[in-house]
N, C-alpha and C positions, 0 to 999 in steps of 0.2 A: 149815429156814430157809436151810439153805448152797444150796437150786435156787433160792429166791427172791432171793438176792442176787445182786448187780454189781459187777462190779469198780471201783475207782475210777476206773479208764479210762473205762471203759463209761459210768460217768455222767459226767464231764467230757465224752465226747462227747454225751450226751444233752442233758445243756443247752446245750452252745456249738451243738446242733442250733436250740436253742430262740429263740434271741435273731433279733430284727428286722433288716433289714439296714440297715445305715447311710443309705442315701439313704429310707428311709424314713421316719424318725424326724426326719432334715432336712425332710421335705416336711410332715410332721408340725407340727415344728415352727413352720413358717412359716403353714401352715393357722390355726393358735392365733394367730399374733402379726397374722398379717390379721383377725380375726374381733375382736381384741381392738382391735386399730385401728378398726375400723369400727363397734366399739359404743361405743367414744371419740368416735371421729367424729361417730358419729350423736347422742349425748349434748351434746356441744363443739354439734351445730346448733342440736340440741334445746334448748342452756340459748340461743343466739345468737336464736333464732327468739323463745323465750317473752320475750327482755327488749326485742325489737323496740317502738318507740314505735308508736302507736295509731294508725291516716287518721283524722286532724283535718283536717276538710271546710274551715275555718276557714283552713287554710293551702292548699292545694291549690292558690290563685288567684294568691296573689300573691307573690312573692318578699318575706324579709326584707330591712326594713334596716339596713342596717352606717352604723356611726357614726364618724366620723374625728375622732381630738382631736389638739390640739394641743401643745405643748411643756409645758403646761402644765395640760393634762387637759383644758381645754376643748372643746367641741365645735364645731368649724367647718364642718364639712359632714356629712348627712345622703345617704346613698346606696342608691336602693330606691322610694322615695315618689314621683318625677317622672315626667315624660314616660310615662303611661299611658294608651290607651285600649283597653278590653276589645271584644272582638268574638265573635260568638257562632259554632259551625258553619256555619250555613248562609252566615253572609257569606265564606265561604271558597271562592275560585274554584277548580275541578278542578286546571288548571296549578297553584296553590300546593302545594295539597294533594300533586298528583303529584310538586313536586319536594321538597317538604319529606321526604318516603317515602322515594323512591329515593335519598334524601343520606342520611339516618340510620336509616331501618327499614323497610325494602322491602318483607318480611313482617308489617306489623304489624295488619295489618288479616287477619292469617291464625295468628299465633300466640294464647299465651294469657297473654300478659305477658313470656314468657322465649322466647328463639327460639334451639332447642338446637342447630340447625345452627350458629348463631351462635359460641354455647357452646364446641363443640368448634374451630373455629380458633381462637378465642381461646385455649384449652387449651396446644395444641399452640405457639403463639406466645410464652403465659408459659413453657410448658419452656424451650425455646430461650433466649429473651431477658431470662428472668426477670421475676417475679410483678410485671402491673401494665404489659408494654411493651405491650398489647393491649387493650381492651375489649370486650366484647360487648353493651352494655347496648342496651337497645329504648328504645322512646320513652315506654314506659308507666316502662320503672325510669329514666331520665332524669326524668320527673315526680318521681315517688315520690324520687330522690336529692335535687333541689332545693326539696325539700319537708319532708322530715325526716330527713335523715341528711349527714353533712359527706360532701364528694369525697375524703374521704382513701383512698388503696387500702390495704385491709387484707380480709383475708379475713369476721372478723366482722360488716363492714359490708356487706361483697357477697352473702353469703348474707342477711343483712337486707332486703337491696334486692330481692332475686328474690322474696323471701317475702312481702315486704308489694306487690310490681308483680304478683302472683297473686293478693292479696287486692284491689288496686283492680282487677283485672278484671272480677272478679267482682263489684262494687259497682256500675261504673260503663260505660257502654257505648263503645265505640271513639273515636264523633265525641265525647263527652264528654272522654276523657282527650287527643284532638288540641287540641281547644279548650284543656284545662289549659295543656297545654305549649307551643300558642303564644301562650297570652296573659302568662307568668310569664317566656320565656328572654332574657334582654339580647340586645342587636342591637347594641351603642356608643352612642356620638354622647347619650348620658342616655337612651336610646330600649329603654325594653321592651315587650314583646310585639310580634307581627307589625303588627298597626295602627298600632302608633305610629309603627314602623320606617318603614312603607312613605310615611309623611306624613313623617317625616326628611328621609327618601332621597330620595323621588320626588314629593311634595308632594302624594300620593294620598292621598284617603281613603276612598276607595271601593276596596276591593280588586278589585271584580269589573273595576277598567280594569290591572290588573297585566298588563304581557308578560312572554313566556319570559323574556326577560333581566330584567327586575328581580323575576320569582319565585323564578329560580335565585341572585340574586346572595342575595335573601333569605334560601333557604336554607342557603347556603354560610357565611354568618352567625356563627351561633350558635358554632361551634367554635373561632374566635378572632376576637370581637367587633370586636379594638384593633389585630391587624393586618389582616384583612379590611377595616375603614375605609375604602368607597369615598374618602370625601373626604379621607384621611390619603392612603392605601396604593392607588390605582388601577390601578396595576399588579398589586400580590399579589391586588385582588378579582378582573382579566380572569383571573388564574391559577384562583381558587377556583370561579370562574360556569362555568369548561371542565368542572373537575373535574363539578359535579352535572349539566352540560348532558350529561356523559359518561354519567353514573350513567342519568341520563332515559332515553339511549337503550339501555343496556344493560337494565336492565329495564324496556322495550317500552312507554315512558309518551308518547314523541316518538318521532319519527324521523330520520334522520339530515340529512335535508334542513330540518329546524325547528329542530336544533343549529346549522349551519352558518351559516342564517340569523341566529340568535342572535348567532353571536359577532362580527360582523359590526359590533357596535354600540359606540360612543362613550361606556365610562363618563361620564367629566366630563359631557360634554354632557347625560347623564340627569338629573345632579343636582339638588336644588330649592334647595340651601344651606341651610347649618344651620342649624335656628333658635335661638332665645335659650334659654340654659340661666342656669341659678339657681346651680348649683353652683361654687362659688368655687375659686380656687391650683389651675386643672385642670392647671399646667403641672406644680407640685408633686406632683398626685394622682397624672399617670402615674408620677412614678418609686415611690410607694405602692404602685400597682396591677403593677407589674413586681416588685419586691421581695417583697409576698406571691403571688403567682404563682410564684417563682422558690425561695419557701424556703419554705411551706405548702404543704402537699401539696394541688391539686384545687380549694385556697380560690380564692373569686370573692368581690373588696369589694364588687359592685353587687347582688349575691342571695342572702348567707349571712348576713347578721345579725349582721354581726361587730361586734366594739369594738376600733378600730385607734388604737390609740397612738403618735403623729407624733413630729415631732422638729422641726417649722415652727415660726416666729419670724411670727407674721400681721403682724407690725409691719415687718419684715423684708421679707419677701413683697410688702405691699404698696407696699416704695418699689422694689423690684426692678418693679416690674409697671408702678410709675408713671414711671420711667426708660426701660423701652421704649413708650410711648407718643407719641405727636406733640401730648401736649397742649402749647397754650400756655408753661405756665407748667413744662415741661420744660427745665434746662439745659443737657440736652447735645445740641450743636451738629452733630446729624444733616444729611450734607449732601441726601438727598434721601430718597425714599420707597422705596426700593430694598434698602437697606442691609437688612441682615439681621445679626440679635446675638443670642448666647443666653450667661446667666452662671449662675453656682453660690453659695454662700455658705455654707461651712463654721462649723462651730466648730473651734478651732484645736484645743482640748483635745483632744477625742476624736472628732471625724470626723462630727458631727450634721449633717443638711443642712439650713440655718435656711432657706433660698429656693432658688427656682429660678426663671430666666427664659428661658422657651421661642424664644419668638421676637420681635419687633418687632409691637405693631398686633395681637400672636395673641389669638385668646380660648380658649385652650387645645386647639381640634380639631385642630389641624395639626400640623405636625412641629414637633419640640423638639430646638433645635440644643443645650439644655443639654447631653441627656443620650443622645441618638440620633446614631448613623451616626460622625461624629467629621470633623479637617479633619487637613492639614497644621500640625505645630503649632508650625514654623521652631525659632525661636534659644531656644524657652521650652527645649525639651531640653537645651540646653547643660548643664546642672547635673544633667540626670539622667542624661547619658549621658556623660560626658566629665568635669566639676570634678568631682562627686559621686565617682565610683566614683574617679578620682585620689586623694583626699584619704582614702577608705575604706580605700584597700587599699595606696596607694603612701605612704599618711601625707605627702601634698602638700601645702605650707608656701601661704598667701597672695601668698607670695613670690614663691613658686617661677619661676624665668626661663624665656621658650620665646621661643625666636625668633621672631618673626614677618617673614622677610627677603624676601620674597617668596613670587608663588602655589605654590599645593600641588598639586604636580602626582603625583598616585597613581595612574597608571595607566589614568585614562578619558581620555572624548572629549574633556574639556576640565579646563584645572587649578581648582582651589579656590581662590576669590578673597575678598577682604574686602569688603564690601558698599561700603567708600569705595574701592575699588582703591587703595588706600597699605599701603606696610608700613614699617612703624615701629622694628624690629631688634627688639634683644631687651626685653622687658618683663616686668611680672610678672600670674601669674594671676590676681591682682583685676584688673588694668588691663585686659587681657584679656577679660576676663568682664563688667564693667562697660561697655566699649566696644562688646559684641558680636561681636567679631571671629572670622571663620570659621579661618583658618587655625591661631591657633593651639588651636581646637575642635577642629580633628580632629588634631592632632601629640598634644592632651593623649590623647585618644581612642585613636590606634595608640602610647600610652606604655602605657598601664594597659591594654591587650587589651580586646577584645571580649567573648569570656566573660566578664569577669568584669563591663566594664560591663553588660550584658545582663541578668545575672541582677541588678544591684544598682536598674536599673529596674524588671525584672519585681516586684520585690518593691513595690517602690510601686504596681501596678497599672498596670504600661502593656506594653500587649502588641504584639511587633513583628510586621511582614508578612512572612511566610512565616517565621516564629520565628525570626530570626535579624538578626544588626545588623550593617548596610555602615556604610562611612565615613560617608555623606551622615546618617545618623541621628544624629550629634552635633551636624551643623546645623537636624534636623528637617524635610529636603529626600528623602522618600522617601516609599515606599507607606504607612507605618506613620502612620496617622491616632489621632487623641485626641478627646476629647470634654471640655470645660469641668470637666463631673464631673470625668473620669478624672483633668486635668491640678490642681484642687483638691487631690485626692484627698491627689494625687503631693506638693505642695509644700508642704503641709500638717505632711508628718511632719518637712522641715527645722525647722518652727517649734514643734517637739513634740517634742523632743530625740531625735530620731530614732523614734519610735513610730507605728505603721502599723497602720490598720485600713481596711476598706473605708468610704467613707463609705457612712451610711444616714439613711434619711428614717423608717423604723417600727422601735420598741423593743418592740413585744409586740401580739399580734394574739389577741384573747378570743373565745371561740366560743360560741352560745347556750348553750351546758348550761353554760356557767362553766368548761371546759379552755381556760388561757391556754398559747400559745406563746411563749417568749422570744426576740427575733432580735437584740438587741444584738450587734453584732460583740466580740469579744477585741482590745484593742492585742498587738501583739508588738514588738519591737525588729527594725528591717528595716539597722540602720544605728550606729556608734558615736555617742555625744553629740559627740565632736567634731566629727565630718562634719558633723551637722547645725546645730552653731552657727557652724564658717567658713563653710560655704555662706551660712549666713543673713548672716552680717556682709560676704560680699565682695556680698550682694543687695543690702543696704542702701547700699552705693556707687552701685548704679546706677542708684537714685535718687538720691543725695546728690550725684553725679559722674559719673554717665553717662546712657544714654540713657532712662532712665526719669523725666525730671525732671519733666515734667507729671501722674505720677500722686503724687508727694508730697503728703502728707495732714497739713496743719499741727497738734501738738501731739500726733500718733499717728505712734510708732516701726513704721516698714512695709518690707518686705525685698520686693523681687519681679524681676519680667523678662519683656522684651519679647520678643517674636517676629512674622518676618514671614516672609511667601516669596513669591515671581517666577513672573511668565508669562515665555516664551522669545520674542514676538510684540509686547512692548507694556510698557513702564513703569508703572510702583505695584506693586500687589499683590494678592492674588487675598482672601489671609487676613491678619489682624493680631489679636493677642494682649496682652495683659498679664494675668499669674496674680501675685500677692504677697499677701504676710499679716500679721498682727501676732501679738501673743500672744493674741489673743482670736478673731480671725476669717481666715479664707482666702476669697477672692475669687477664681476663674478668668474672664478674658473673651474673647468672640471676637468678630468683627465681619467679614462679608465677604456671601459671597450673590450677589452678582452673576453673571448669566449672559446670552449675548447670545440672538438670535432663532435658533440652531442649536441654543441647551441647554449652549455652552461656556462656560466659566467665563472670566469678565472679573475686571478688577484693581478694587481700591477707586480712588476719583478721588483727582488728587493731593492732598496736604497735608490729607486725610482720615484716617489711618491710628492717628490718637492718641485717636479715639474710644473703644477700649477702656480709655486710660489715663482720660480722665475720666468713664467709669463706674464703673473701679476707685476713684479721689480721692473721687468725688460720693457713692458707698456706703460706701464704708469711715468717710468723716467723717460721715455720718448717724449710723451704725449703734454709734458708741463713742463716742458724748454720752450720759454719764452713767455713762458704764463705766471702770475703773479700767484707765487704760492704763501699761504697764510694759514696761520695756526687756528683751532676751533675755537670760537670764544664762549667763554662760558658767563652763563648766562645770572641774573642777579637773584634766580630761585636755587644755587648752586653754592655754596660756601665751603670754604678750605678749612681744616682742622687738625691741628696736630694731636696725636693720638700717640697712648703707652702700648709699646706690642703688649700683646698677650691679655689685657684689660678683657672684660666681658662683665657685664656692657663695656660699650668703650668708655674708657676716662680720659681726659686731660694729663698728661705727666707732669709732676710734681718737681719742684725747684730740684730734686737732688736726682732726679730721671737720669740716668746715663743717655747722651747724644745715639748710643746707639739702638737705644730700645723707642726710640723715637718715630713714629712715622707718619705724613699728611697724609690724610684721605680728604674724599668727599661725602658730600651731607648733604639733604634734601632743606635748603633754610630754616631754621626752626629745630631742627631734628638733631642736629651737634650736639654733642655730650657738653653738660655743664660741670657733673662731679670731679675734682681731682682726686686718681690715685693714690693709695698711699701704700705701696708696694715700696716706693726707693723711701727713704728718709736717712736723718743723717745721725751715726751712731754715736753712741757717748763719746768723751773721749777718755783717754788714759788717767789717771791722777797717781799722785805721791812721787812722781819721777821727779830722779836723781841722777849723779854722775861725778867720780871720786876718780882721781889719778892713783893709779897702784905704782909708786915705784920700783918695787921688785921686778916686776911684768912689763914695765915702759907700758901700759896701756888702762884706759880708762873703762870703768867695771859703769853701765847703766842700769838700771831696773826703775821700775812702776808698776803699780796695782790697774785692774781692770773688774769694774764692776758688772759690766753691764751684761744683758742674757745671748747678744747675738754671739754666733761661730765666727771669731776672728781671728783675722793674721794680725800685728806690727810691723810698720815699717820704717825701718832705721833710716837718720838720714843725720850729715853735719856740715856743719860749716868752718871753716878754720880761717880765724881771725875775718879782714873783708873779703874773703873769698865768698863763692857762691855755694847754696846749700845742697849737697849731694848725697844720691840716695846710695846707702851702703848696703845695707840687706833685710831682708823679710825671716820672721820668727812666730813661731806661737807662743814662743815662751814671754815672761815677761822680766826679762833681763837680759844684756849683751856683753860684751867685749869687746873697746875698739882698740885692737893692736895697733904696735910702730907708731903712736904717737909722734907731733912733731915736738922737741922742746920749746919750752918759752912761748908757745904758742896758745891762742884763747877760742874752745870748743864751743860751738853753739850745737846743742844736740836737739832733734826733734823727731816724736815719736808720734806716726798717727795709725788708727784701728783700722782694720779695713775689712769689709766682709767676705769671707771665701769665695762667695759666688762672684764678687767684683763689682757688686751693684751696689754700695752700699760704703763710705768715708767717712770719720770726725774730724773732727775739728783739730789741728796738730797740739801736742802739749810739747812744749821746748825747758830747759834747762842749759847754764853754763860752766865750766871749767875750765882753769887755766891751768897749763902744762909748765910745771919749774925748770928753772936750769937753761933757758934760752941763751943770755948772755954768755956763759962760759964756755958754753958749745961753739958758740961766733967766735973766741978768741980764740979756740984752739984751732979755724982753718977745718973745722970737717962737715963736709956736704954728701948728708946718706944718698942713697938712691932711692926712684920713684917705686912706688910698690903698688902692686894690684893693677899692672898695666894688663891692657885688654882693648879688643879689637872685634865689632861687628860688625857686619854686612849690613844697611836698612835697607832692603828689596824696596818697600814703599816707599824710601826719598832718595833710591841709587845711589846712597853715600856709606861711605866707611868710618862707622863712630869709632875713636879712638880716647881711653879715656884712664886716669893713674890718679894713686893717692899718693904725696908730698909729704913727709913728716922732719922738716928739718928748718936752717936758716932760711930766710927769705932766698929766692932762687928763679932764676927763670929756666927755658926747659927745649934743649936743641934738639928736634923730632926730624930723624932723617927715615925719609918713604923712599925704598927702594931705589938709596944712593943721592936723594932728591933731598935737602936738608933746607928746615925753616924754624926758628927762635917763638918762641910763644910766653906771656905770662902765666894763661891758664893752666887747668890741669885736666887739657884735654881738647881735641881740633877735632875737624869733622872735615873727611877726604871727599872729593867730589871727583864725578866725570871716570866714575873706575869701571874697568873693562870686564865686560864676562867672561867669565875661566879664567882669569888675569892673581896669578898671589901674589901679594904684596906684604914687603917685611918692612916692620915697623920698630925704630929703635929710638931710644928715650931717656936723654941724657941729660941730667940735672946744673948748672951751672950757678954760680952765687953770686950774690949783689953789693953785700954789705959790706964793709969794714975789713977784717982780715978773710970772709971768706970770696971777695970778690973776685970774679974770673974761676975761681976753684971749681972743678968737675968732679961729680958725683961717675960711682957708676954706672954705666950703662945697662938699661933694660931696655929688653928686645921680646918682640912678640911676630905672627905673622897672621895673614887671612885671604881664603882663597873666595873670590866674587862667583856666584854659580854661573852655568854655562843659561845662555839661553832657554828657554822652553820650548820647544817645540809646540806651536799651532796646532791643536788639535780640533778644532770647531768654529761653529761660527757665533757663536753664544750661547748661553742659559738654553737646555732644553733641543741645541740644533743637531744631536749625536743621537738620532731615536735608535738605532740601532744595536746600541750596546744596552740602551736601559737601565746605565748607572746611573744612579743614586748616590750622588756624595755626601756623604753624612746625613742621609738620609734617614729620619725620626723612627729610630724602631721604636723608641718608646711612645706608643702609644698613648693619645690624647695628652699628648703634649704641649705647649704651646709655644712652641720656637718655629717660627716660618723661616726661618733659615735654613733648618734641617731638609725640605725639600724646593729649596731656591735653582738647583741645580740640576733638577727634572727636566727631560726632556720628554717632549712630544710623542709619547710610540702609538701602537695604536691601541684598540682600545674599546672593547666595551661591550656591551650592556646590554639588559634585556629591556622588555620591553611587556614581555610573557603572553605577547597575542600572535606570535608567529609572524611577525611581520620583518623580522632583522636586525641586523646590530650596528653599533658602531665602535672602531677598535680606535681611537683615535692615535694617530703617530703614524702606521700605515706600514713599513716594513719594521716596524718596532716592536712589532709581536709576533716572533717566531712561534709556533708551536701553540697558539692560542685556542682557549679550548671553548670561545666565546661562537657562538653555530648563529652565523646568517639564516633568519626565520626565528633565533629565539630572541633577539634584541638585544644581542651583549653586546 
């Protein structure tokens, strides 16, 4: 046994001889874990392939249709069922055939449903770019996908599609599966399969008279129906008709001499014009058909058989559709055929799109300025680019003061001017904002930064040119275009305490097997509640007080803003706007369009530009009969303040404030001014007054000393005996004379300081004297007359003051009004209910009481006063006359601080640069004749 054993050595090397080497058992390894993958694989096909749905011959032919409901689950429109006529193989002429191939399956007349060359780029495409940036499918799995299985990309579907496009191979013969597929694929315009298309487009119906150019444009087609659109998009079709006219020549179907010729041709002028479609709110449908495009993977509303759940208001809708129309019994005062409009209509709550209005006269095929391409959207951004983010981030008072002292000169070709060229000194951000005023839009704008306004608009949905925000974007005078939607969108969430979601037009999109998609958007908080309720309150000024007076909507609380912008070449306006909201609905409007015989853009004609505001008035009052309207509530991070004009900072006004230098604002809680003003106080008062009977003079001589340093008047005032205390007259001096005393009777005199400017009273200082000789006057029977009789108009209380001074026995006093006679004690009535242009003679006869002078008559004083005539209506309020560009008492003095001096602005247009060449904004819109503000420089 001892020669048959091993040392322990010996066998620890014998088996460490033994063992595999390590990259072995790696390659090993991996061999196992592919084998096990690939009988996964093949299993994962295997179960994919056997749950594949059945060729149901029954579908093969026609596409499904999808069903559009409304707000309300109803069904308003049907999509699938129209505009069809079937055509069989042989009516298909070569040219179609050839470019129908060489656009989408070149080989298909050579593979066997799947074409693996194909295959393999696509492969190599999804590595790279990720599963789904490539396709491969043939024309036969294009059938078979639009036949029974959704476009979603997923791997289980795509292995389903190959397997069942290898099973209708084999079923069915080449020209059979071309016929399927052209007679089921949308072309637009309601138009499916190629026959109908080609009777749309080109008013053929006989395919075999089709040319190169309208065989190619056909086949170019299919891949995006809606912008391919010769009659939408005629430029993206000349793009798409190159594209297959290329295809053609590349696989050997034309030559290059038949392409050239080809493109040679005249879309428009091919066209035959649309014909009449069934399908109703197509302005509404496209934003439908972009929406499930945009967030269903693959889905088509015109072929999948869907059940789309809207968010349209058809009642809505149809007064939106019947507003851009030139019927008759249209009230808004379109000035000619030209005009061009497109609006939105939110719901305020949550972002639903109840309408949409494409264009003027549209029947839904053409562009849709609602929700396509976008304009200059002038002074509407003031609040999103400039007040907004101030009041977010700087917690900016209503108050808050910005000079407006003249233009803004930042650095470009020309400074930033206010649309009326006045500046009015310093004022506050409502007046500001209300008035539309450029300059201090962008002061507010370079206070709060850029960044931060930028990001506090992107959050509303508005996205800037070239990402990034110039000056000229506070006035909405730049590249940075908007669309009705976008601008809804955006002012929507002021009225929604600050809550932001995209708006959307579909809430859930159902698929024939019964898999519903949800697409309701999420609100989020883009904003504090206070932001969004002093926005909203300083928007309700300008309509209430600025230049938004004409979209005011009687017994509906509405917040909104105007916008315009400028050619550099010519007066009015290219665009005009109004977007405002209530608590129930958001409105955005645009109105412009014009362009001359080069394709430049012209202004709207003058004193046109308020069009938008009575679409906004005309809808808004439709739409909220019957609906519970209710004012914005302001919220408990929002506090009221009353505030001294002209303060800076703001202060509190002081006990002696005149009422009218008075005014609330709003305040971020916390941020109201605590200090009191001391601007008003109350001035000394008089001392050493006196008052002596002069007998010589029948009248009483007063004088007092005046210490104090302010610039004052005196104001005389007396009393006689219990009568009441009457103002006699204003002096700088400090001594008077009160003639015609009465006799026997006892003066109560009273003198108070008053400041020139009128802000500013003491405290009265009074003295008395009695008048001799009373009694012997009474016995002699003699009763003077009234003296210092007079007679004014008060315009503010429509009454006739009528008023005399007494100096005799006690008396009462027969006042006959134009023949009209009535007895008074006083010394002085007050006429009511007088007419305009109406004179009236006033006569004022003394009569006595006492003793021998009773019954006795004085004599008569007489006076007369003519009631002015009416005013004539000139406006519709503050601001509504942009056209004249008056300025009533409007602040020449510079950095002054009376906001009254430009209360009486009106809206014109207006504005500004921007200094990156991207445009301006003139706001007012025919209110700046001759402006020398150049679209491209941002005025």
């Amino acid at each position: 046994m001892a020669n048959n054993s091993q040392s322990r050595t010996a066998r620890r090397k014998q088996k460490k001889s033994s063992k595999k080497p390590l990259w072995k058992k790696i390659l090993l390894i991996m061999l196992l874990i592919f084998i096990i993958m690939g009988i996964g694989a093949g299993a994962t096909a295997a179960y994919w392939i056997a749950t594949a749905p059945d060729l149901d011959e029954s579908k093969l032919s026609d596409p499904l249709a999808s069903q559009i409901l409304d707000k309300d689950g109803e069904v308003f429109a049907t999509l699938g069922e129209e505009k069809r006529t079937k055509i069989s193989y042989d009516d298909l002429p070569q040219v179609l055939i050839d470019a129908v191939t060489a656009t989408e399956d070149a080989r298909f007349f050579e593979h066997s449903g799947i074409d693996l060359r194909r295959i393999g780029g696509a492969v190599i495409a999804n590595f790279k770019n990720g599963f789904g940036s490539e396709g491969a499918s043939t024309i036969t799995q294009q059938v078979v996908e639009k036949s029974f299985l959704s476009a979603e990309k997923k791997i289980s579907l795509k292995v389903q599609e190959q397997w069942l496009a290898l099973k209708l191979e084999r079923e069915y013969s080449k020209e059979e599966i071309l016929e399927m597929y052209l007679n089921k694929i949308f072309y637009g315009s309601g138009a499916y399969g190629v026959a109908k298309a080609a009777e749309t487009y080109f008013g053929k119906k006989d395919l075999s008279e089709l040319t190169l150019a309208e065989a190619a444009i056909l086949a170019g087609l299919p891949q995006r129906p809606t912008a391919y659109n010769p009659y939408e998009n005629p430029e993206l079709t000349k793009e798409r008709m190159d594209t297959v006219l290329t295809l053609m020549v590349r696989h050997g179907k034309i030559s290059q001499e038949d392409a050239d010729e080809a493109r040679e041709v005249d879309i428009p002028s091919m066209l035959a014009g649309v014909s009449e479609n069934s399908i109703p709110y197509k302005d509404f449908l496209k934003q439908v058909q972009r929406e499930v495009e945009e967030k269903v993977d693959g889905a088509d509303i015109y072929t999948d058989g869907l059940k789309i759940q809207t968010t349209i208001d058809t009642s809505i809708q149809e007064h939106v559709e019947f507003l851009l129309t030139d019927s008759e019994e249209n009230p808004i005062p379109y000035p000619d055929d030209e005009m061009q409009a497109g609006m939105t209509v939110l719901d305020t709550k949550n972002g639903a799109i109840r309408a949409i209005g494409g264009s003027r006269n549209g029947n839904g095929t053409g562009y849709n300025y609602a929700i396509q391409g976008g304009q200059q959207p002038g002074s509407t951004m003031k609040p999103l680019v400039a007040y907004g983010p101030a009041i977010e981030f700087n917690k900016m008072s209503t108050y808050h003061q910005i000079n407006d002292d003249k233009p803004y000169d930042y650095g470009g070709d020309s400074p930033i001017r206010n649309w009326n060229r006045s500046y009015a000194g310093w004022m506050s951000a409502r007046h500001a904002l209300n008035q539309s005023l450029n300059v201090p839009a962008v002061k507010t704008l370079e206070e709060v930064g850029y960044d931060k306004a930028q990001g506090f608009a992107e959050s509303l949905g508005i996205k800037f040119a070239d990402d990034s925000v110039t000056i000229g974007d506070a006035i909405g005078g730049t590249g940075t275009n908007v669309t009705p939607l976008q601008m809804a969108g955006a002012y929507r969430a002021f009225g929604n305490e600050g809550l932001y979601n995209d708006p959307y037009a579909v809430t859930s999109v159902e698929f024939p097997d019964g898999r519903t998609v949800e697409l309701k958007p999420e609100a989020e908080a883009v904003m504090a509640d206070y932001t969004a309720y002093m926005i909203t309150d300083m928007l309700k000024t300008v309509i209430t007080d600025g230049t938004g007076a004409q979209a005011n909507v009687p017994g509906v609380t509405v917040a909104g803003k105007t916008g315009t912008t400028s050619l550099s070449d010519e007066s009015g306006s290219p665009d005009s706007w109004f977007t405002g909201y209530s608590t129930n609905y958001t409105i955005s409007v645009w109105t412009g369009g014009y362009t001359n015989e080069d394709g430049n853009r012209m202004a709207i004609p003058n004193g046109q530009t308020k069009i938008p505001h009575a679409l906004f008035s005309n809808t808004m009052a439709e739409i909220s009969k019957g609906v519970e309207n209710t004012d914005f509530v302001k919220p408990d991070s929002v506090v009221e303040a009353a505030v001294e004009k002209g303060s800076r900072p703001a202060a509190r006004p002081s006990d002696y404030t005149p009422s009218s230098q008075i005014v609330t604002e709003l305040f971020v809680k916390g941020t109201e001014p605590d200090d009191t003003s001391e601007k008003f106080d109350e001035l000394d008062p008089v001392s050493g007054l006196s008052a002596s009977y002069n007998e010589d003079s029948n009248a009483i001589e007063v004088t007092w000393d005046y210490d104090g340093d302010a610039d004052v008047s005196f104001e005389l005032s007396a009393q006689v005996d219990d009568g009441q205390m009457q103002g006699l007259s204003t002096t700088e001096d400090t001594s008077m004379e009160i003639s015609e005393v009465e006799p026997g009777a006892d003066y109560t005199i009273q003198v108070v300081a008053t400041s020139n400017d009128g802000d500013m009273q003491s405290e009265p200082a009074t003295t008395s004297v009695s008048v001799p000789g009373g009694d012997e006057e009474e016995e002699e029977g003699n009763i003077p007359p009234v003296s210092g009789l007079s007679a004014k108009y008060n315009k503010d209380a429509s009454i006739i003051d009528v008023s005399w001074n007494y100096n005799g026995p006690p008396a009462s006093f027969e006042v006959a009004v134009n023949g009209q006679t009535q007895t008074v004690e006083s010394n002085g009535i007050e006429i009511s209910g007088a007419s305009p242009g109406e004179t009236y003679d006033i006569v004022v006869t003394p009569i006595g009481q006492n003793g021998a002078n009773e019954g006795v008559e004085g004599e008569s004083q007489s006076t007369s006063v003519t009631v002015p005539a009416a005013e004539e209506d000139t406006g519709e309020g503050n601001g509504d006359d942009e056209d004249s560009g008056d300025q009533s008492d409007e602040g020449s003095d510079e950095g002054n601080n009376d906001e009254a001096n430009n209360e009486d602005n009106s809206e014109g247009n207006g504005n500004n640069g921007n200094g990156n060449g991207n445009g301006n904004n003139d706001e007012g819109t025919d209110e700046e004749s001759g402006s020398d503000d150049e679209e491209g420089s941002g005025n």
